[in-house]
N, C-alpha and C positions, 0 to 999 in steps of 0.2 A: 439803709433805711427803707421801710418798705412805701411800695409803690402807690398805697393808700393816701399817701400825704402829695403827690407829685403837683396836684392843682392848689394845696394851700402853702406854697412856700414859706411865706412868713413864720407857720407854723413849724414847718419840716424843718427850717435852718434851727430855731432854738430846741426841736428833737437829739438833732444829731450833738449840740452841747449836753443837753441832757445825757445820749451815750457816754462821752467824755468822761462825765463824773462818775456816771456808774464804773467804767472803766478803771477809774482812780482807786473805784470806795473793793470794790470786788480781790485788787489785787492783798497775796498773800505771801508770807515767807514760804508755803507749801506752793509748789511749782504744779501740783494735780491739781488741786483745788482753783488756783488762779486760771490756768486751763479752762478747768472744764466753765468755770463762772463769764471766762472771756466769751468763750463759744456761747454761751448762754444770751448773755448780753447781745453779740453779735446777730444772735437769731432773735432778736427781741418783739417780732410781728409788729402790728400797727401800735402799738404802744400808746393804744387809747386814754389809759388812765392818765401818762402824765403831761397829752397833750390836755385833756380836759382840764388840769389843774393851770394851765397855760391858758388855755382860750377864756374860762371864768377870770382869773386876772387879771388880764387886757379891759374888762370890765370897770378895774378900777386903778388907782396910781403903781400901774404896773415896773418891780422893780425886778431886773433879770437877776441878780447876785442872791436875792431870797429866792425868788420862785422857779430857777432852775433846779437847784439841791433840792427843794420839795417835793420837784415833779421826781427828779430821779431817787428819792425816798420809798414816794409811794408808788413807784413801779416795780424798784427792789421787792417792797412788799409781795406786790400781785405775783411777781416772781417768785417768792417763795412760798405764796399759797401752793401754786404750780405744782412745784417740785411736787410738797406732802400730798396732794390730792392727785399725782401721778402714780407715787407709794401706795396709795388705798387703792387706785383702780387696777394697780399692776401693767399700766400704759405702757407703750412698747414704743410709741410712735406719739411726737408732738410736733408740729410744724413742719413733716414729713423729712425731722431727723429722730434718730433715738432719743428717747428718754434719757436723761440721768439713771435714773434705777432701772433700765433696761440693759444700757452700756457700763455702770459701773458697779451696779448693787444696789441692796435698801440701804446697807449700811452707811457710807456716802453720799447715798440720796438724802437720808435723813439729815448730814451732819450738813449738807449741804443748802437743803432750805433754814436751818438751824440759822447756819452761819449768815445768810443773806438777811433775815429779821433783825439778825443783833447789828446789822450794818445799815440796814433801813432807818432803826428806832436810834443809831445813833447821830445819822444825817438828820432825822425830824427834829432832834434835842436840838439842834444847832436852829434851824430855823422854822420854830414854828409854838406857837404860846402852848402854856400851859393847857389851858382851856380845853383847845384844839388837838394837844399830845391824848388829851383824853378822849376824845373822842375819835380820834384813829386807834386807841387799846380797843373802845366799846365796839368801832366795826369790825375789830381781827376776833375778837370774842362771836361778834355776830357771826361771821363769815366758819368761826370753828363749828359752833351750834349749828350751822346749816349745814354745815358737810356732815355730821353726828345723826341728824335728823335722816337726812338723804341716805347713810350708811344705812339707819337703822331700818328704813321704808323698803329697804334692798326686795323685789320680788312681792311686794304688796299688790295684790290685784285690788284693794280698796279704798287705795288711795287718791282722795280727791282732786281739784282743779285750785281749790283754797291753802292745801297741802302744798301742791306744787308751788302756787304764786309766794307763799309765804320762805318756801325753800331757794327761790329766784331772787327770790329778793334779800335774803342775808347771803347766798354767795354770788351773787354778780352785781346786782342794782346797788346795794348798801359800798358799796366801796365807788361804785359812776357818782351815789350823789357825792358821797364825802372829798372825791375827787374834783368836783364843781365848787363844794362849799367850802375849802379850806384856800381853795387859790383865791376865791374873790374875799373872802375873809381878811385872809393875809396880805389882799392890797387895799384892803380898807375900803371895800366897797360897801361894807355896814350889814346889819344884821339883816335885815329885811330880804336887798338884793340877793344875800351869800344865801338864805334859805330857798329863792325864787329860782336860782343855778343849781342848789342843790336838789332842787324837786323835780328840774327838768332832765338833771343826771338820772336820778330815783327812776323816772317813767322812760328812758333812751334806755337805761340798764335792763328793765324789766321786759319792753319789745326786743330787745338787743337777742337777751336768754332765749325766748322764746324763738326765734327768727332761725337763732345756733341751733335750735334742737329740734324743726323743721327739717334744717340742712343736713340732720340726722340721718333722717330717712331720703331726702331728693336730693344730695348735692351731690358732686363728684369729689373722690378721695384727695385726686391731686390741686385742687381748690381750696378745697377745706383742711387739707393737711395733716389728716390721722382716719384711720379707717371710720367708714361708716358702721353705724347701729351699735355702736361700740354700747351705748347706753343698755341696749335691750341688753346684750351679752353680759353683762354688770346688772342686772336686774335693777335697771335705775330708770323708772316707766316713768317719762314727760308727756308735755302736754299733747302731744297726736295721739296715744296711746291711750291715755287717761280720758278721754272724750270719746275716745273707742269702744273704750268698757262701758261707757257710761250709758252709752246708746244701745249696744249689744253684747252681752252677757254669755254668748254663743261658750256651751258648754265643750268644745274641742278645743278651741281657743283655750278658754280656762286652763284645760286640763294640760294642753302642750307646755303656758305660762310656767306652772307649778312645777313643771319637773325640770325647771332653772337651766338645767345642762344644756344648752342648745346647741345644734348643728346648724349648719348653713341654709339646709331644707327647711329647719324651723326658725328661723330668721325670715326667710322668704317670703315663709306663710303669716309671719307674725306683722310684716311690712306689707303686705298686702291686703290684710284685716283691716287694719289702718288707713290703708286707700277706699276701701270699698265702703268703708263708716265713716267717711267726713270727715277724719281727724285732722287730716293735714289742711282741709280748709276751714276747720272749725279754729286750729292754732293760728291761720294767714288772720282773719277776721281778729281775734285778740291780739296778734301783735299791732296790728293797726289801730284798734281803739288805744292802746297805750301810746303809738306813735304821733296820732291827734293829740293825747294830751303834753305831749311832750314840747308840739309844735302849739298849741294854746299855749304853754308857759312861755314858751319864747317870744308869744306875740306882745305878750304884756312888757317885752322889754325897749326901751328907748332903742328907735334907728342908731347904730353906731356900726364901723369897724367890725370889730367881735361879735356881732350881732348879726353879720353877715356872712362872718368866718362858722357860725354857731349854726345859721342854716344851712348852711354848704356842707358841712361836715353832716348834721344829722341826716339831711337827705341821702347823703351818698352812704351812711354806713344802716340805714334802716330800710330804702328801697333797695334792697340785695336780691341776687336773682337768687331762686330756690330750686 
C-alpha cells in the first residue's frame, strides 16, 4: 500500500480490502494474464479513485460489504484506462516498472485492459443502481472522447487553455467527481450532498492534472515514476506550454515545435522556453484557483469525521512539492 495513506489509517486499512477483491476479481484460468493483473494490482499507486469513493461514504450510512466492491470496480476501471492510454503513448515506463505493452506487447496489452473493464462492469452490476451504472458508462465514454481529442490535438501549437481544461477534465477530473458521487450516493447521502462530493472531486481532479503536468517539467523521474517531458515527446502540449505560446510566439520555438522528432537538446530548449515565459508559474496560480474552490466546497460541508479525513487528504495530495 502506498505510503500516501500512512497518516490516514482508517482509510489505508479499508484500501488494502479493497486490494483483496481486486485480487479475487483479477484471477484467471490463464496463469500470464492472472500474473501480469496480480503485479498490476500489487503496484496499484496511491489508489485515489477508490479511496475517494470511500471517504464520500463515510458521509452517509456507510456500509463496507457495498462500498468496498465499488471502490475496487472503479479502480479496476482507472486501471484499465491505464493500460489503453499506455498503448496510445507507447509508454515504456509506469510507476518506475514496465508497462504492460512495453514488457508483453500491444497485443496483451490490449486484451488486457479489455479484460479488466468487463471485470470492473461486472463488480459495479452487483453493487451499484441502475441510474448510477449509467452514469459510470457516460464517464468511460467521457474519459474515451478526451483521450480521441488529446490524440487528435497531438503537436497543435494552437491549442488553447480552454482546450486543455476541457480535455482535463474528461480524462482525470470526470472519473474524481464520479468517484465522490457514487460513494456518497450509494450511502444514501441524498442528491444534493452526493453532487456537493461530486463537485469538490470535479475541482481536486482538475488542480490534481494540472499539478501532474507541472511535475512534467520540474519533478524528479524517481518521484514521479516514469520519465520526464514524456508529454512534449508525444506532442501532447499542457498547460506550461500552452501559456507559453500564448505569451511568445518566438518563431525558433515554432519551428523546432513542428518538426515533432525531437532529440534531447530540443527537449531542453523547449523546457526552458517554458521557464523563461511564465508557464510553470502561470500553471502554479491555476492549479491553486481550482484548489480554493475545491477547499470552498468542502467548507460548506457539516464538521464531521470524513470531513476532516477530506481535508487531510486534499491538502496532502494538492500541496505537492513541484
Amino acid at each position: 500500500m502506498d505510503k500516501f495513506w500512512n497518516d490516514n489509517l482508517e482509510v489505508k486499512e479499508e484500501l488494502v480490502e479493497v486490494v483483496k477483491i481486486m485480487k479475487k476479481r483479477v484471477k484467471s484460468s490463464n496463469k500470464l494474464i492472472s500474473d501480469i493483473l496480480l503485479d498490476m494490482v500489487n503496484n496499484s499507486g496511491k489508489m485515489l479513485r477508490p479511496a475517494f469513493v470511500i471517504i464520500s461514504a463515510k458521509f452517509g450510512n456507510y456500509d463496507r460489504k457495498k462500498i468496498l466492491p465499488l471502490a475496487a470496480a472503479i479502480e479496476m476501471l482507472h486501471m484499465a484506462t491505464l493500460v489503453h492510454d499506455d498503448i496510445i503513448d507507447n509508454a515504456l515506463i509506469r510507476r518506475s516498472k514496465p508497462t504492460i505493452q512495453a514488457e508483453y506487447g500491444k497485443d496483451y496489452a490490449v486484451f488486457i485492459g479489455d479484460f479488466l473493464f468487463s471485470q470492473s462492469f461486472l463488480l459495479l452490476s452487483d453493487n451499484i443502481n441502475v441510474a448510477n451504472l449509467k452514469k459510470v458508462s457516460k464517464v468511460v465514454s467521457r474519459i474515451c472522447k478526451g483521450e480521441i481529442a488529446q490524440f487528435e490535438s497531438r503537436y497543435d501549437i494552437n491549442i488553447t487553455i480552454n482546450d486543455y481544461l476541457k480535455r482535463i477534465a474528461a480524462k482525470t477530473a470526470a472519473l474524481f467527481a464520479l468517484s465522490f458521487y457514487v460513494g456518497a450516493y450509494e450511502s444514501n447521502c441524498g442528491e444534493e450532498l452526493s453532487k456537493i462530493l461530486g463537485s469538490i472531486g470535479y475541482n481536486i481532479g482538475i488542480a490534481f492534472q494540472i499539478i501532474d503536468d507541472i511535475l512534467d517539467y520540474t519533478g524528479e523521474e524517481s518521484v514521479v515514476g516514469k520519465p520526464l517531458c514524456n508529454d512534449i515527446r508525444q506532442g501532447v502540449f499542457t498547460l506550461p506550454l500552452i501559456y507559453s505560446l500564448e505569451r511568445n510566439r518566438d518563431e525558433k520555438i515554432i519551428s523546432l515545435i513542428k518538426k515533432r522528432n525531437y532529440c534531447e537538446d530540443d527537449i531542453k530548449r523547449i523546457v526552458a522556453f517554458v521557464q523563461q515565459n511564465g508557464g510553470i508559474t502561470q500553471s502554479k496560480m491555476l492549479a491553486e484557483k481550482y484548489t480554493k474552490k475545491a477547499f470552498d466546497k468542502i467548507a460548506m460541508l457539516k464538521d464531521s469525521p470524513p470531513k476532516q479525513i477530506l481535508i487531510d487528504v486534499t491538502t496532502k495530495l494538492l500541496y505537492r512539492n513541484y
